[in-house]
Backbone bond lengths (Angstrom), bond angles and torsions (degrees), N, CA, C in turn:
res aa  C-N    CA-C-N  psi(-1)  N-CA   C-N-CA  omega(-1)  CA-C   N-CA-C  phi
1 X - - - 1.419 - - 1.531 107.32 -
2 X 1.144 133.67 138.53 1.087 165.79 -149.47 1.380 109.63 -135.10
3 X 1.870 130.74 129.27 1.185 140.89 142.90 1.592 112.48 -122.27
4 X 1.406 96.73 163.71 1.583 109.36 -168.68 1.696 87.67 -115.97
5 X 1.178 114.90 104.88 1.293 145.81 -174.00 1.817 111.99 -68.48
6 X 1.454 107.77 -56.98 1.823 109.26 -161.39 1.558 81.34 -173.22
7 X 1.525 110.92 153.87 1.020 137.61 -171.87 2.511 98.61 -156.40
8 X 1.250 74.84 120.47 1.938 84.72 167.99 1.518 99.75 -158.76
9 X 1.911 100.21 110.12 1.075 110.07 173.38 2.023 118.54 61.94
10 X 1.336 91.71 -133.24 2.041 85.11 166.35 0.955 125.86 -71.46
11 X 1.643 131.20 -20.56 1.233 143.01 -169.30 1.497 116.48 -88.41
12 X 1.458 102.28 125.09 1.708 113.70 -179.64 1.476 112.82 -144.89
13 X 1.492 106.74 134.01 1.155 137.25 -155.61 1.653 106.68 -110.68
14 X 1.219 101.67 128.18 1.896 91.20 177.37 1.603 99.67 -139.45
15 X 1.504 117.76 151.34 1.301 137.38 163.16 1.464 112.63 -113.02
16 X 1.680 101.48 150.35 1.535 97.95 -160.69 1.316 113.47 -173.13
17 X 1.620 134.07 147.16 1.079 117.26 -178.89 2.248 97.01 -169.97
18 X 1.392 82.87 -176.62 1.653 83.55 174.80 1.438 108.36 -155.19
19 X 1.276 137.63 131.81 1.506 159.10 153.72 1.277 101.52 -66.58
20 X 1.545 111.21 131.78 1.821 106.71 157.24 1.734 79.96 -149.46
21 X 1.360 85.38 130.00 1.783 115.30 171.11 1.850 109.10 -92.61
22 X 1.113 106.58 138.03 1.545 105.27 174.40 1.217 101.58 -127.81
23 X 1.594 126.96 136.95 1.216 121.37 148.30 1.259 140.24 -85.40
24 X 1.283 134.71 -169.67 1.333 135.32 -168.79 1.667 98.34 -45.02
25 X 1.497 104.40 155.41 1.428 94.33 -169.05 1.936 92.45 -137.17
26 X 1.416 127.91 140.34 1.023 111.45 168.02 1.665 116.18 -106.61
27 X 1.369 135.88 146.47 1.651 109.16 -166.68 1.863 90.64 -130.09
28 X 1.236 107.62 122.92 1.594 111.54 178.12 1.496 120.94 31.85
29 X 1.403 108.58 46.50 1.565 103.18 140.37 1.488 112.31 -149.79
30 X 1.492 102.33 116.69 1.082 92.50 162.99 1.198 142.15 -144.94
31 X 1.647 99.50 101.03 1.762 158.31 112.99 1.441 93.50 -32.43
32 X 1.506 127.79 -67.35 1.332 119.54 -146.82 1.388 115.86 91.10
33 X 1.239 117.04 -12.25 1.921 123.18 -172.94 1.362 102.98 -58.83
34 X 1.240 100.45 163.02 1.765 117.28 -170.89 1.186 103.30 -91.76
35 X 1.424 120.47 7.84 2.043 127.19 176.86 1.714 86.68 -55.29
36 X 1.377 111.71 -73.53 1.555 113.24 -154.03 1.800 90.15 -112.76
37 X 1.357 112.41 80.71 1.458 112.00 179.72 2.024 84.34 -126.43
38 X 1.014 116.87 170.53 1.827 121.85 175.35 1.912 93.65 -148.07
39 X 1.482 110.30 124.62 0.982 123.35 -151.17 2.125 94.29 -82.66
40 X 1.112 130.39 167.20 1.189 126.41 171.27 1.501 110.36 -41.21
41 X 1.305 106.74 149.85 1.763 114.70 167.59 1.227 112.97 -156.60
42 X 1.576 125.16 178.43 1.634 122.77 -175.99 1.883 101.46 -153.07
43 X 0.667 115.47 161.40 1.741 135.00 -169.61 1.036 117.39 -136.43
44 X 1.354 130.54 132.90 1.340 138.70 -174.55 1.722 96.84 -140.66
45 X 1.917 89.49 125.16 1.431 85.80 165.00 2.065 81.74 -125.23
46 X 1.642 96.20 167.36 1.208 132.77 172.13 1.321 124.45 -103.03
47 X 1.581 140.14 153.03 1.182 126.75 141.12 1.722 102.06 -159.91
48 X 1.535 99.31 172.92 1.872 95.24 172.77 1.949 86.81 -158.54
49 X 1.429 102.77 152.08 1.377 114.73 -147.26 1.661 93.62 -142.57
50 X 1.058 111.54 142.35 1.770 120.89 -169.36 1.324 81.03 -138.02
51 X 1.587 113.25 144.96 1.307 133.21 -179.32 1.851 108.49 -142.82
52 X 1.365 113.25 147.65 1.165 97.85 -177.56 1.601 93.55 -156.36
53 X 1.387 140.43 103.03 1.426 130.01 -174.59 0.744 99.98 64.98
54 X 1.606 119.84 -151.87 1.832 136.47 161.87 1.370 113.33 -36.23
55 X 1.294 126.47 -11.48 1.660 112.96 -154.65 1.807 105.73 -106.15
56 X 0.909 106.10 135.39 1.881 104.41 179.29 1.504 102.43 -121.63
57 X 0.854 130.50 137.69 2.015 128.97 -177.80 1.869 90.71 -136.02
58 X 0.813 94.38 102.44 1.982 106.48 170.25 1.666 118.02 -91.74
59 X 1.450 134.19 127.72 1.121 133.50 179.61 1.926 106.36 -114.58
60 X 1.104 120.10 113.00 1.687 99.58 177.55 1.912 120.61 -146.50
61 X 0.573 114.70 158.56 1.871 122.98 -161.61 1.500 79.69 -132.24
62 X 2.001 103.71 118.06 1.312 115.64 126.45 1.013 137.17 -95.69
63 X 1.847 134.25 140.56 1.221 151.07 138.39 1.534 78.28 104.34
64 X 1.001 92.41 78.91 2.115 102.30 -179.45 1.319 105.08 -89.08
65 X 1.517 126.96 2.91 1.349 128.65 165.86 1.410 117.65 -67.28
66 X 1.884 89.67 -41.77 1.366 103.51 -153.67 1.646 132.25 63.55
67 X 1.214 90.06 45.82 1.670 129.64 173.19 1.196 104.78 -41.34
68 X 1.314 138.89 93.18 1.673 123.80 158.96 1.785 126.32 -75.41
69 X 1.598 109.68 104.73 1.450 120.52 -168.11 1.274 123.12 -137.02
70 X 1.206 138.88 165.97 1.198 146.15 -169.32 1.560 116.33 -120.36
71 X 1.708 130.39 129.93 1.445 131.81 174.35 1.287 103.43 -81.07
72 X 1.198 109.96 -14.30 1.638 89.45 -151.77 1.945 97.25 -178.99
73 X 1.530 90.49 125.87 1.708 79.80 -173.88 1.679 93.07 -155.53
74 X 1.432 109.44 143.71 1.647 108.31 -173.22 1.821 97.85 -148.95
75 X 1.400 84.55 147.02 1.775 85.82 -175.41 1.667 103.91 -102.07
76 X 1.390 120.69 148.55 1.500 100.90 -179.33 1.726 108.94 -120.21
77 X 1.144 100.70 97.75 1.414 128.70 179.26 1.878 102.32 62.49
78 X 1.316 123.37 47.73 1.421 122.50 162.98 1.598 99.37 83.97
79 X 1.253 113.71 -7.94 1.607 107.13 -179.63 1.913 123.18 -95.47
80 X 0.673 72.65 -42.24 2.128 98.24 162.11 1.253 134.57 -138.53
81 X 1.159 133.74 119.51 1.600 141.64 145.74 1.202 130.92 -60.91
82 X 1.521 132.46 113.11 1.064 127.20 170.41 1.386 112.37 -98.90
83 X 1.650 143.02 158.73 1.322 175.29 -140.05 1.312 121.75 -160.39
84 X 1.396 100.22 85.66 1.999 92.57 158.68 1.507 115.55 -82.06
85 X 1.328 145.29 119.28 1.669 138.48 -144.72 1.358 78.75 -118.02
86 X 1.364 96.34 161.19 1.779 108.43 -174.85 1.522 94.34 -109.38
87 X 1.464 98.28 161.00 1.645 112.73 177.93 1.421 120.87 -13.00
88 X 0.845 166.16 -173.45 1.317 165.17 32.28 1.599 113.75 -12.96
89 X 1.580 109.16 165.46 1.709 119.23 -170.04 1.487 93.74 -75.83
90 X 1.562 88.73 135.90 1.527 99.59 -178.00 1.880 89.28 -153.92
91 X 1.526 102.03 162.89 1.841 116.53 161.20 1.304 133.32 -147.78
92 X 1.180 111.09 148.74 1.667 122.13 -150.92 1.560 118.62 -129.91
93 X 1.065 136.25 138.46 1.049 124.28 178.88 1.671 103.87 -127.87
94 X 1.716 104.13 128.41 1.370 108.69 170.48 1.880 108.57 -101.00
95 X 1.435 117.02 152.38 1.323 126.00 151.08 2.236 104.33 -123.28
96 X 1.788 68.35 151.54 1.975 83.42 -177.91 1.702 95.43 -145.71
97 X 1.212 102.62 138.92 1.316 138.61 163.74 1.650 130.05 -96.52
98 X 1.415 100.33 83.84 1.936 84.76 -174.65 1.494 115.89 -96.60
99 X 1.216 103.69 136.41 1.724 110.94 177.25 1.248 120.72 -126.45
């Protein structure tokens, strides 16, 4: 989601961000058991964007909770679990040039 924040002259300013909710998640068993179940979670990324003519300068923070979660997780026959963990909070800055 996207807002248009301030506007002076060429210059435009935007605030902005996105929520994604996950529910219960089950990952390779299926039993359905709560061994490899991942309980609900939600994600928040951020950003705010200055524009001026051609020029765009983007600032943005994902998972600004700092959500601790899993993509992907499989048990191998009751003896080990493996975990692929999703991002952790991190920030980035893009610039764009349109011509």
């Amino acid at each position: 989601m996207e807002f248009f924040a301030c506007r002076g002259g060429a210059h435009r300013f935007y605030l902005g961000g996105n929520l994604r909710f996950y529910t219960k998640q089950y990952f390779e068993d299926l039993s359905r058991s709560d061994d490899l179940a991942q309980k609900p979670y939600a994600v928040l990324d951020l950003f705010a964007r200055y524009e001026v003519k051609n020029l765009s300068l983007k600032i943005f923070a994902q998972n600004v909770t700092n959500t601790k979660y899993a993509l992907y997780s499989r048990s191998f026959n009751g003896m080990a679990t493996y975990y692929m963990v999703g991002n952790p909070w991190n920030l980035g800055a893009q610039i764009a040039i349109k011509y």
